[in-house]
C-alpha positions as CSV (number, residue, x, y, z in Angstrom):
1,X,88.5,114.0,87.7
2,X,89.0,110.1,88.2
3,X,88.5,108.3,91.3
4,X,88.6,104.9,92.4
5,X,87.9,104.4,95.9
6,X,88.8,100.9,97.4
7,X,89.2,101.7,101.1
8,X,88.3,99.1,103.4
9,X,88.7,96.3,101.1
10,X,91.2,94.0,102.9
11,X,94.0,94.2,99.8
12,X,97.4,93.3,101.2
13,X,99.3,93.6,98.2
14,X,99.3,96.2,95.2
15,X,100.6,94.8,91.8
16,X,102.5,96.1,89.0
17,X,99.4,95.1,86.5
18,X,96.3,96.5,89.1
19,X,96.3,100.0,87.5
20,X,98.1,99.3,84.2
21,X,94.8,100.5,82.0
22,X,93.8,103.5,84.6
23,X,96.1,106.6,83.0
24,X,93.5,108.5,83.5
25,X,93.1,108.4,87.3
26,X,93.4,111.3,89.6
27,X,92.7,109.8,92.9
28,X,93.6,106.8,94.1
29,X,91.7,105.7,97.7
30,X,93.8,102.6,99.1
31,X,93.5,103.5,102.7
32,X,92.2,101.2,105.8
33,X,93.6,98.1,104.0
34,X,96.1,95.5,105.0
35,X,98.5,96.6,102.3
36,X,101.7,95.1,103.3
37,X,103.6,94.8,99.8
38,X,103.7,97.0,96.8
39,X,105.1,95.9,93.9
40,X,107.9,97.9,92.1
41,X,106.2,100.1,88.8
42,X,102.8,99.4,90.3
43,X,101.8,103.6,89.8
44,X,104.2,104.0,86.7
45,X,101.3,104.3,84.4
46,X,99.3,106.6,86.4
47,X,101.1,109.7,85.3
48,X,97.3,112.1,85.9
49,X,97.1,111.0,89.6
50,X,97.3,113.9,92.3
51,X,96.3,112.5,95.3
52,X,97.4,108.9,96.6
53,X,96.0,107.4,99.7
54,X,97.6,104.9,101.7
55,X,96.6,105.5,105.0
56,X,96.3,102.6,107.5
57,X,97.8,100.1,106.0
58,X,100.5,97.4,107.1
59,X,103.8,99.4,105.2
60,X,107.0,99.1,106.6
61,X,109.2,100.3,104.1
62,X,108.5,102.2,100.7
63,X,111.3,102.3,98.3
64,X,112.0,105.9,97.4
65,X,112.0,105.5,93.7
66,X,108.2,103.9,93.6
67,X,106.8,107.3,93.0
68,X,109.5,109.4,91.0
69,X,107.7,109.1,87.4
70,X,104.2,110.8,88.7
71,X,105.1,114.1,88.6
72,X,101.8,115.0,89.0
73,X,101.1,113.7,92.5
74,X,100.6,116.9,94.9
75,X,99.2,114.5,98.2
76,X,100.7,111.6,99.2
77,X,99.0,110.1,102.5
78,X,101.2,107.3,104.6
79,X,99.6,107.9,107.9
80,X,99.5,105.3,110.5
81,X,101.7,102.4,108.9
């Protein structure tokens, strides 16, 4: 098991380069953050990861497709955006 937490970090934007190296990761803490953006392919190389967390965070729209090549993600967590 691989986590990286980076809650309450004041991020606003996740880029298709910030997790490039990380296959490895299984859980992915991006909650209470000002995430407004997030970049197209930005999770494409994390094909281990079960549980994303974007909880709290300034989303307004997440395009469908972002996730469809981690088959491996059980928990997906959008709460208050």
């Amino acid at each position: 098991m691989v986590t990286i937490d980076l809650r309450l970090n004041y991020l606003e934007k996740i880029q298709n380069c910030d997790f490039k190296m990380l296959n490895k990761l299984t859980y992915l803490k991006l909650d209470h953050n000002r995430i407004r953006d997030i970049e197209l392919n930005s999770f494409i190389h994390l094909n281990q990861l079960i549980e994303l967390n974007l909880n709290f965070n300034l989303l307004d729209f997440i395009p469908n497709y972002l996730f469809q090549n981690i088959t491996s993600l059980k928990f997906l967590r959008l709460a208050d955006n």
